[in-house]
C-alpha positions in Angstrom: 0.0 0.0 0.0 1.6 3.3 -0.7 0.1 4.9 2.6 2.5 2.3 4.5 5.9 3.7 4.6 8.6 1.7 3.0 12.2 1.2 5.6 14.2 3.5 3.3 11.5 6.2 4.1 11.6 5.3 8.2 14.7 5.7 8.2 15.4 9.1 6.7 12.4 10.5 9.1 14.4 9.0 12.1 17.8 10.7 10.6 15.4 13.6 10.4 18.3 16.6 10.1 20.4 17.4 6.9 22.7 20.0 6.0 22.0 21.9 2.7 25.0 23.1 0.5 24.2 26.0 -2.0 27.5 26.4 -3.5 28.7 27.3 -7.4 28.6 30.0 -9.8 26.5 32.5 -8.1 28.9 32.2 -5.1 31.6 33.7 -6.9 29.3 36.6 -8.5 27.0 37.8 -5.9 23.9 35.8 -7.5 21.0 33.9 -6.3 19.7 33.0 -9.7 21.9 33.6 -12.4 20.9 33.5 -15.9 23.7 31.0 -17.3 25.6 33.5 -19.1 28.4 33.6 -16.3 31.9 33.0 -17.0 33.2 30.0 -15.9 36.1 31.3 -15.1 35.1 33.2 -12.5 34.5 29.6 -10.5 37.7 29.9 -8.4 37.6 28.6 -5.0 41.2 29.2 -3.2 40.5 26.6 -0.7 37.9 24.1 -0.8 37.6 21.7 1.7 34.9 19.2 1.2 36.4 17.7 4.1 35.5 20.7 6.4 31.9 20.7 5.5 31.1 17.4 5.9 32.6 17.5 9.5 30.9 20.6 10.3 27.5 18.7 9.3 28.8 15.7 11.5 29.8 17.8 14.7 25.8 19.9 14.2 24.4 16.0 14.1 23.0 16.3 10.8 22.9 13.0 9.0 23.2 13.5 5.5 24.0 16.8 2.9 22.4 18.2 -0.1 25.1 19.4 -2.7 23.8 21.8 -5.7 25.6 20.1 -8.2 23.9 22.0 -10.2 21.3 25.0 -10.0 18.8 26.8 -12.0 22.3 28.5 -14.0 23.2 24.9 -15.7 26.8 25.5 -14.5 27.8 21.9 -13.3 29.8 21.1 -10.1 31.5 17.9 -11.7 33.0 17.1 -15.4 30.2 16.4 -17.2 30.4 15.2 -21.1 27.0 17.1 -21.7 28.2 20.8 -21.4 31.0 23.0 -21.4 29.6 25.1 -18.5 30.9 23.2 -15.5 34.2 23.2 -13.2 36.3 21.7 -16.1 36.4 25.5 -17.7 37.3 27.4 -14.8 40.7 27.8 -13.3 39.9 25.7 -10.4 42.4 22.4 -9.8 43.7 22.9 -13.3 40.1 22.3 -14.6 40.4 19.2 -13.7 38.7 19.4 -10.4 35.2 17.4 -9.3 33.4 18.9 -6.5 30.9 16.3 -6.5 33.8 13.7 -6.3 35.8 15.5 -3.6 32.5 15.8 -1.2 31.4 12.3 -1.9 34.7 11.2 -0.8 34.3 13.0 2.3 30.9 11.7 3.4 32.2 8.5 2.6 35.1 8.5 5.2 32.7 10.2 7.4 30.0 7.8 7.6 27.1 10.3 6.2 24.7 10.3 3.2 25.6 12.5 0.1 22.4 13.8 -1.6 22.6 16.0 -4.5 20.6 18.6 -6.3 19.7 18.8 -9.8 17.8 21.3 -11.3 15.3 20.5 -13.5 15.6 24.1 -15.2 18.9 24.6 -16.8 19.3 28.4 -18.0 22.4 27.8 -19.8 21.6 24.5 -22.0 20.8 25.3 -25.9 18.1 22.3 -25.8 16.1 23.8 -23.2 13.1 24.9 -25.2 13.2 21.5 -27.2 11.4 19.0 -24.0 12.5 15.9 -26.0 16.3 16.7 -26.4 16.4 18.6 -23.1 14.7 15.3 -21.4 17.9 13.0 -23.5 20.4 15.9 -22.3 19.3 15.6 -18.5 19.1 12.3 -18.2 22.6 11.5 -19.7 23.3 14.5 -16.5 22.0 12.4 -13.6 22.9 9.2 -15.1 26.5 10.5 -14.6 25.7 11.6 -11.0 24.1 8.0 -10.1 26.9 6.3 -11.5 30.2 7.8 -10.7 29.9 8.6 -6.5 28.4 5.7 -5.1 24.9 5.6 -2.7 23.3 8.5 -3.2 20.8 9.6 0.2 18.4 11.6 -1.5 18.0 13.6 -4.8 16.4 16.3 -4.8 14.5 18.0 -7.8 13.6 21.6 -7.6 10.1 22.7 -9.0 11.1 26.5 -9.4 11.3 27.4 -12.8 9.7 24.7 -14.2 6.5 25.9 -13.5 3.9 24.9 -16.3 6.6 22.6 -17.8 6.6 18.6 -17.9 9.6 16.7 -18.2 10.1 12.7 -19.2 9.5 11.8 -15.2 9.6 8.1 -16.5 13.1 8.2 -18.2 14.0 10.0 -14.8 13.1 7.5 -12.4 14.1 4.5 -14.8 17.8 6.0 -14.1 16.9 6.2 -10.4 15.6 3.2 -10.3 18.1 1.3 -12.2 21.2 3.1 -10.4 20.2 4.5 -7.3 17.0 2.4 -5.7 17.7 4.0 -2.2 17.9 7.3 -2.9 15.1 9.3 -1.6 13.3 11.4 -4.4 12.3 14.8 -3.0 8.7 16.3 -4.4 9.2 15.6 -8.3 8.8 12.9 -10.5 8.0 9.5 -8.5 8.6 11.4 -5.2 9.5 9.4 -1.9 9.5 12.5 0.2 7.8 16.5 -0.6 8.5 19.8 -0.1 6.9 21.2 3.5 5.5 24.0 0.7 7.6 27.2 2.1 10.7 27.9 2.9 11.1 29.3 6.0 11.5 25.7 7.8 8.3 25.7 9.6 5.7 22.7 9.5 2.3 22.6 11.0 0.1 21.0 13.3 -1.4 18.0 12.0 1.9 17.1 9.5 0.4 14.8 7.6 2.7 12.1 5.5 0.0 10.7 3.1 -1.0 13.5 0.8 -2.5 13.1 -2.8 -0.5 16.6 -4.3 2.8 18.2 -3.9 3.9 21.3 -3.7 5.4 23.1 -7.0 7.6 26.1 -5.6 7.2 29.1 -4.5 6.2 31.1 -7.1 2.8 28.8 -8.3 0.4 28.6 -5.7 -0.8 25.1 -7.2 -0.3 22.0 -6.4 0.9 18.7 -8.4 -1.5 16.0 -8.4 -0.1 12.6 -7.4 -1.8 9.1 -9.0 -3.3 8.4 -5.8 -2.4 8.6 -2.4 1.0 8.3 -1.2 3.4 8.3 1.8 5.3 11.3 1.4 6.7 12.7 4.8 7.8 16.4 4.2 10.7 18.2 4.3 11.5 21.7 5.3 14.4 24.1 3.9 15.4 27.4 5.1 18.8 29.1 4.7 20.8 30.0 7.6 21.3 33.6 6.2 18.7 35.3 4.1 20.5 34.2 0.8 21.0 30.5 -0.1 24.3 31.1 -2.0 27.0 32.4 0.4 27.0 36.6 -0.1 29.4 38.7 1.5 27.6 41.6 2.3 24.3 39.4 4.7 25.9 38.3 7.9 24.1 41.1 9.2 20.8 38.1 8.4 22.4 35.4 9.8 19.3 33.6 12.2 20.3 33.8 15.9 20.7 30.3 17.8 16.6 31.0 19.4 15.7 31.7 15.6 17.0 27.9 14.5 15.8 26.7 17.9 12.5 28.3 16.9 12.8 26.7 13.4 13.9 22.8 15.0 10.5 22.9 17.3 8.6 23.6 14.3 10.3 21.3 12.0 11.7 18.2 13.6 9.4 19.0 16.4 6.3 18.6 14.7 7.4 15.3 13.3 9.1 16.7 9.7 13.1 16.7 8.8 14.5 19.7 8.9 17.4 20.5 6.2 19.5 24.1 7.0 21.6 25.5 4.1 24.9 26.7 5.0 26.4 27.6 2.0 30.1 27.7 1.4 32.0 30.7 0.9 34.3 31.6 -2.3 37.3 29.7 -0.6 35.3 26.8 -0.4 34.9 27.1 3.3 31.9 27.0 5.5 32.3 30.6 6.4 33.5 30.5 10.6 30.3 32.6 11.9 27.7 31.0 10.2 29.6 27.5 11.6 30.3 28.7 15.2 26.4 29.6 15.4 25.3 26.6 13.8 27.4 24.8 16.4 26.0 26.9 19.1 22.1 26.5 18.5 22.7 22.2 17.7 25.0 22.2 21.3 22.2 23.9 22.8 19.7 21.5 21.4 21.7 18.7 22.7 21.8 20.3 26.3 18.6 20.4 25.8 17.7 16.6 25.3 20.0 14.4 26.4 20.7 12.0 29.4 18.3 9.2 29.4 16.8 8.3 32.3 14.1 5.3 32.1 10.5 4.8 33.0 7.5 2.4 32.8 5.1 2.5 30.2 1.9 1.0 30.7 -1.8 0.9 29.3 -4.4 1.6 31.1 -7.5 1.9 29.2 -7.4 4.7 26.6 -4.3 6.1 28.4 -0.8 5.5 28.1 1.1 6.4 31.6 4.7 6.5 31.8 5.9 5.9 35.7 9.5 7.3 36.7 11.4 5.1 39.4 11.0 8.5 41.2 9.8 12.0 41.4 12.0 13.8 38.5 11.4 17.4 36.8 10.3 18.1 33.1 10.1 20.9 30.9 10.5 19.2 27.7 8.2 16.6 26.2 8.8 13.9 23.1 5.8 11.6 22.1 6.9 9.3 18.8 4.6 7.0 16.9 5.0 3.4 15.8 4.8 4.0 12.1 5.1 0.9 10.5 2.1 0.6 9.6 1.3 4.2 8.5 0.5 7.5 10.5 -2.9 6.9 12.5 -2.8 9.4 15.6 -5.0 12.2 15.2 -4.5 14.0 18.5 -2.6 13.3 21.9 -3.3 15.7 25.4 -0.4 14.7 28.1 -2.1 15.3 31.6 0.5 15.7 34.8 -1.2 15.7 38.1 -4.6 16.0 36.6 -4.1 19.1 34.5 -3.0 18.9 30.6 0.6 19.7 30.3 0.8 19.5 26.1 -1.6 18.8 23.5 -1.7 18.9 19.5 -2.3 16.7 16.4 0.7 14.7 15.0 2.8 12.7 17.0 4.7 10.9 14.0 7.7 10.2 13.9 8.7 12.6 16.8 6.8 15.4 18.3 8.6 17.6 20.9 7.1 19.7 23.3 8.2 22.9 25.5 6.0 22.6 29.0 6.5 24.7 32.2 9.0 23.0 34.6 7.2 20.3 36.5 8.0 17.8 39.2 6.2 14.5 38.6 6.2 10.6 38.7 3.8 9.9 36.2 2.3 11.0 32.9 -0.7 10.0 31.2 -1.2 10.6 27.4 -4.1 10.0 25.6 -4.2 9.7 22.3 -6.9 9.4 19.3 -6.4 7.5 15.9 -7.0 4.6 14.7 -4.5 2.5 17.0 -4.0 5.6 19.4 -1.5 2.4 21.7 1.3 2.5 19.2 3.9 5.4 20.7 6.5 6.2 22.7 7.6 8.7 25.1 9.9 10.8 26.7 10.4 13.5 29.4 13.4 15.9 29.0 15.3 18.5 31.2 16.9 20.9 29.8 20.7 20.8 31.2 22.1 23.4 31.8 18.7 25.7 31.0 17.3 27.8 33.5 16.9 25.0 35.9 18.9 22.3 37.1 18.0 18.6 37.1 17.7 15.2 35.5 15.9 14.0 32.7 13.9 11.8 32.3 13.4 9.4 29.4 11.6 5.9 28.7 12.4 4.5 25.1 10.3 1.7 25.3 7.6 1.1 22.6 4.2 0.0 22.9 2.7 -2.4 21.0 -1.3 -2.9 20.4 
């Protein structure tokens, strides 16, 4: 059934944070959307480290990151035989140099998935206007991509520019299929995962993961309509500055660590993944502030939830109560869903002491709530759906927050 999620889908909700990468012509040119006319040339990084992004992902906790190997400009991050525009004609490593290559190599040591990100609109490509040979030309592109790095995580496919305009989705996915079965397919074509429809990072209350439309893009307020109903769990993007590509004249719009606080507890905290673009700068560096306060905001999320301490979960009736060993003190709350079979809560109320404490729609794979410090040895939850026995819980702490204490946590599952 496609409203059953398949174990390549569970698991990317459970990884659940990705780092987005907008790096390549524009960066060198002040652009955001360049019309493909840009000399290659001007592609010069003095000191790219693939190596440094990737570890700056692994020490935020992200689990995977999205490369633009190539955006809406058609310039191409690796030597591709279908184009002149790419990294092969620009100064960089003797034109001989393969960004895609160098940053797969580097997620590869470091244990994390590579995704990449190939636009659908190419602004540089002679063929564009002719769908057939445009459709030959970009498939030969992403056949290249699926063949020459190894397991792709996810690729993603833009819908901005294309708006109006249908591709050969079934050539697409035959290369996908053949080449990369894994990979999740963001919003286009045979999708796997969609677009949360904005990008300013924020789901809402119910997040639903079957839907029978995607999202387009931002500028078409329409909606793409799916062959029936699917499991699609979404995904929201945001930039960590105003810009996606790295500019150096908007640190003055780089999010403060309560903004992407904010942002987590309405991403991954309403049970959708959350990936944050911190684009490389024209060294080829993740530029140090936008690092440092990506580090500070995930630290702080860590001091926020971490420590496990267990309880006992029970049923009783329509409740779910989690029992501690002893009195302990909250002021963060995570409810998670048994989704093997699908998404079926509808709504969960937490009571402590008689009194509701939380409430809302989707639990899913994890929803995290902010309560008013309380001391307490038991939790009831109740939950409606159509199997409202199938979650989990925990109780969090915040360390070193504005009060001092333990937390609490019980990871054990209940089953109906």
């Amino acid at each position: 059934m496609t409203t059953i999620p398949t174990p390549g889908q569970l698991a990317w909700q459970h990884d659940g944070f990705g780092l987005f990468l907008h790096f390549g012509i524009n960066t060198f040119n002040g652009e955001e959307w360049s019309n493909g006319t840009l000399d290659p040339a001007s592609f010069d990084p003095s000191d790219l480290d693939a190596a440094q992004w990737v570890d700056t992902a692994v020490s935020a906790g992200a689990k995977y990151v999205v490369l633009t190997a190539k955006h809406h400009d058609g310039f191409c991050l690796w030597p591709t035989a279908t184009t002149d525009y790419s990294v092969a004609s620009s100064p960089w490593r003797d034109g001989k140099g393969d960004v895609v290559a160098e940053l797969a190599a580097a997620c590869h040591a470091a244990g994390i998935g590579l995704g990449l990100y190939l636009s659908p609109w190419d602004r540089n490509a002679e063929c564009y206007d002719d769908p057939a040979a445009y459709d030959e030309f970009y498939v030969r592109q992403l056949t290249e991509l699926c063949t020459r790095y190894g397991p792709l995580y996810e690729l993603w496919f833009d819908g901005a520019g294309s708006e109006g305009r249908t591709y050969d989705w079934d050539a697409v996915m035959a290369v996908i299929e053949e080449h990369q079965p894994d990979a999740m397919v963001f919003n286009m074509g045979r999708p796997t995962i969609r677009w949360v429809g904005n990008e300013d990072g924020l789901a809402d209350d119910p997040c639903r993961y079957v839907t029978e439309t995607t999202g387009i893009s931002v500028y078409d307020d329409g909606a793409a309509a799916l062959d029936t109903a699917r499991y699609l769990p979404p995904e929201c993007d945001v930039p960590i500055r105003a810009n996606w590509f790295w500019q150096p004249d908007d640190l003055h719009t780089l999010k403060s660590r309560d903004q992407l606080l904010d942002i987590w507890y309405r991403s991954v905290g309403l049970g959708a993944a959350l990936l944050l673009n911190v684009p490389p700068d024209r060294r080829g560096l993740i530029d140090e502030a936008d690092r440092a306060r990506l580090l500070d905001f995930t630290g702080e999320l860590h001091r926020r939830l971490a420590q496990p301490v267990p309880a006992t979960l029970t049923v009783e009736g329509p409740e779910i109560v989690a029992t501690f060993a002893e009195p302990i003190r909250i002021d963060h709350l995570e409810l998670r869903e048994d989704l093997t079979q699908g998404q079926r809560l509808d709504h969960h109320e937490v009571l402590a002491h008689g009194t509701p404490i939380a409430k809302g729609h989707t639990v899913g794979v994890r929803r995290v709530h902010t309560v008013e410090p309380v001391s307490l040895q038991e939790l009831r939850i109740r939950l409606t759906g159509d199997d409202a026995r199938l979650v989990s819980v925990d109780g969090y702490l915040a360390q070193g927050a504005e009060t001092d204490g333990h937390l609490a946590r019980s990871a054990a599952d209940l089953g109906g």
